[in-house]
C-alpha positions as CSV (number, residue, x, y, z in Angstrom):
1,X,-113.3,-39.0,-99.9
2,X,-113.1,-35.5,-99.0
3,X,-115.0,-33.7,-96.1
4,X,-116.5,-31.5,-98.4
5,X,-117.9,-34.5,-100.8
6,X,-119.4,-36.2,-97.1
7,X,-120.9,-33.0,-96.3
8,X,-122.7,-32.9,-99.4
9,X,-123.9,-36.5,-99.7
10,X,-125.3,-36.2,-95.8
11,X,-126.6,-32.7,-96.6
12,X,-128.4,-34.5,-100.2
13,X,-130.0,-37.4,-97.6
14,X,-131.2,-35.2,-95.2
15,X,-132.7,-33.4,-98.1
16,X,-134.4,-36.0,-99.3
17,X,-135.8,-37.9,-96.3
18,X,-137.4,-34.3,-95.6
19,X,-138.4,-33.8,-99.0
20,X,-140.3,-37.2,-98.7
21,X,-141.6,-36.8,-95.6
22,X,-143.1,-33.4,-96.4
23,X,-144.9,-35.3,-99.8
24,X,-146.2,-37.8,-97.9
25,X,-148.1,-35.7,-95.3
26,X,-149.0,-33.4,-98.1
27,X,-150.7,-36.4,-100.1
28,X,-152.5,-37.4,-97.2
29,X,-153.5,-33.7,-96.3
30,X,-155.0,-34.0,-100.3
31,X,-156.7,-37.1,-99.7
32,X,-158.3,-36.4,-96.4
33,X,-159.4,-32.9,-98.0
34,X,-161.4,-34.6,-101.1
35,X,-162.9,-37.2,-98.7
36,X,-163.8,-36.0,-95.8
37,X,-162.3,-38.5,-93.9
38,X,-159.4,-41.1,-93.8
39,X,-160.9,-44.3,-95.8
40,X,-161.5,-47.4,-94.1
41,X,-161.8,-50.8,-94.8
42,X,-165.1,-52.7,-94.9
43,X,-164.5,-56.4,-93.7
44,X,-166.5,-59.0,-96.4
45,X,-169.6,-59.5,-93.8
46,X,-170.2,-55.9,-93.6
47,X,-170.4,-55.6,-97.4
48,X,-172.5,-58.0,-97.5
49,X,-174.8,-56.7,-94.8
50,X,-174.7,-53.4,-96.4
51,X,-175.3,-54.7,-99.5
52,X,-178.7,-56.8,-98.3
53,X,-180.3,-54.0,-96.5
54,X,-182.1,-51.6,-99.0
55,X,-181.6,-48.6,-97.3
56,X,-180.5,-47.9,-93.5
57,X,-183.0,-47.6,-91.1
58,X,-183.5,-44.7,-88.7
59,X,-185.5,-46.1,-86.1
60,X,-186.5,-49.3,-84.1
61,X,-187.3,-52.3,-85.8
62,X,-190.8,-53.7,-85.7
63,X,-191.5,-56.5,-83.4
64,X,-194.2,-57.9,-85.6
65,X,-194.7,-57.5,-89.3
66,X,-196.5,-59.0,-92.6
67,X,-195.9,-62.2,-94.0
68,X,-193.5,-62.0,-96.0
69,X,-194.4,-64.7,-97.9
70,X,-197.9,-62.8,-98.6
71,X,-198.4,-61.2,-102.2
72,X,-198.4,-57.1,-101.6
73,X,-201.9,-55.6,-101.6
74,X,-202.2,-52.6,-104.2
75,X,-202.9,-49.1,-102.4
76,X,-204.9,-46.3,-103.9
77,X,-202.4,-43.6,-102.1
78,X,-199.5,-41.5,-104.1
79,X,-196.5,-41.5,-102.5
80,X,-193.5,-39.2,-103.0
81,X,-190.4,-40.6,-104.6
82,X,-188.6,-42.7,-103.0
83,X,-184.8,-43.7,-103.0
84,X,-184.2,-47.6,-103.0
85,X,-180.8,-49.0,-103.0
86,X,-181.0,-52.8,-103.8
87,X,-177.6,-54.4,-104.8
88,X,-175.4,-51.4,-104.5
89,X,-177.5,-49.8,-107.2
90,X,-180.0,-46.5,-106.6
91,X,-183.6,-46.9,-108.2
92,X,-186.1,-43.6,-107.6
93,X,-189.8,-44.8,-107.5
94,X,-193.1,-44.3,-106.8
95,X,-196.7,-45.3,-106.1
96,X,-199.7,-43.7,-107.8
97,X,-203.6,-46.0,-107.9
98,X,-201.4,-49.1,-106.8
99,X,-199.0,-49.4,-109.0
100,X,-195.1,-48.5,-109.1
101,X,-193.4,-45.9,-111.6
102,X,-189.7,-46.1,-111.5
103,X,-188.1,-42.7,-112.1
104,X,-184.8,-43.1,-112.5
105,X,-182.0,-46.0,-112.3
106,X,-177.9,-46.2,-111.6
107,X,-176.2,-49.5,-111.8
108,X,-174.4,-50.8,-109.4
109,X,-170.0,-50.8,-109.9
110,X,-169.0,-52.7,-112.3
111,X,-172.9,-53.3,-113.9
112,X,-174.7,-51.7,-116.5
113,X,-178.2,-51.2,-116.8
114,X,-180.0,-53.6,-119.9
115,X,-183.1,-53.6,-119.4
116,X,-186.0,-52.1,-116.8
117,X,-189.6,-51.0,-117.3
118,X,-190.7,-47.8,-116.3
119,X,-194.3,-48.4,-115.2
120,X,-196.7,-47.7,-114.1
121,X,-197.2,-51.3,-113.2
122,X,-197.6,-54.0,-110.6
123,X,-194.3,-55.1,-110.6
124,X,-191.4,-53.4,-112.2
125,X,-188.4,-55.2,-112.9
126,X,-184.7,-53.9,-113.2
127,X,-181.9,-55.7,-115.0
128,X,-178.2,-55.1,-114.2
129,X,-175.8,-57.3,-116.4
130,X,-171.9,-57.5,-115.6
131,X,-169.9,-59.1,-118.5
132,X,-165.9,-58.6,-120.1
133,X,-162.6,-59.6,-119.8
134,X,-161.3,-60.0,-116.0
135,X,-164.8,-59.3,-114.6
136,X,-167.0,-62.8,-114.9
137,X,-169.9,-62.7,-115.4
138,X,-173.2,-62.1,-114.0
139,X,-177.1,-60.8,-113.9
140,X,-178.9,-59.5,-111.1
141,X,-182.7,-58.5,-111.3
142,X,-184.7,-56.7,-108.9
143,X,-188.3,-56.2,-108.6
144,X,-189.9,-52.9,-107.9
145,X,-193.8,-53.2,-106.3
146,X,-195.8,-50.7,-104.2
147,X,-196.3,-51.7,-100.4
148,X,-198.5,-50.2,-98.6
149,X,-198.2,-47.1,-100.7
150,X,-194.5,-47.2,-100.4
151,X,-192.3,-48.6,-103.4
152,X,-190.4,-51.5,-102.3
153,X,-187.3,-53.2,-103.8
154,X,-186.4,-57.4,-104.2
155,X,-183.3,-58.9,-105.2
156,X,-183.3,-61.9,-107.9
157,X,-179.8,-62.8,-108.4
């Protein structure tokens, strides 16, 4: 093999380690751009802590509450909208005389919206089904009522 021929093939590889090199950072440059930020990786009990709160909370938490097992009373107040995210999905709501209008509803991944009932009621209830090839099966229902003037969301998997 000639000089000229090794010349060439080491001036090709240097070529194209550079080549990749400069597409790799390039692709991450893209992906930071459209995101914001570098994506992380949740770990299954943070999922599944994000997924049981309804929506973060910005202050303390109470030291002493309602029973929970206690039916909600029924308010006469109107509240504004409100955003609830039960089960990964987004439900707008809210509370007029008592009872709960829901506004607007987007399934959660992979779920599609069946069924839900708009309201005004006592208790509105949401149905996301998941079904087809590869992806099981499964229902999950939540319950929409007005707390304290406030619409509040329940999970019934």
């Amino acid at each position: 093999m000639g000089s000229r021929t090794a010349f060439a093939m080491v001036g090709w590889l240097v070529a194209a380690a550079v080549a990749t090199v400069v597409g790799l950072a390039a692709v991450r440059v893209i992906g930071e751009g459209i995101t914001g930020t570098a994506a992380t990786t949740l770990t299954q009990e943070e999922v599944a802590e994000a997924l049981a709160s309804p929506e973060p909370s910005a202050g303390p938490e109470p030291t002493a509450g309602p029973d929970p097992s206690a039916s909600p009373e029924p308010t006469r107040a109107t509240s504004s909208p409100t955003i609830l995210r039960p089960a990964g999905s987004t439900i707008t709501a809210h509370c007029e005389d008592g009872l709960v209008t829901i506004d607007l509803v987007a399934a959660p991944q992979g779920y599609s919206t069946t069924e839900y009932d708009e309201g005004p009621t006592d208790e509105a209830e949401v149905r996301f089904d998941r079904g087809g090839k590869g992806h099981g099966s499964g229902r999950v229902e939540v319950h929409v009522t007005c707390v304290d003037g406030k619409p509040r969301a329940t999970i019934d998997d």
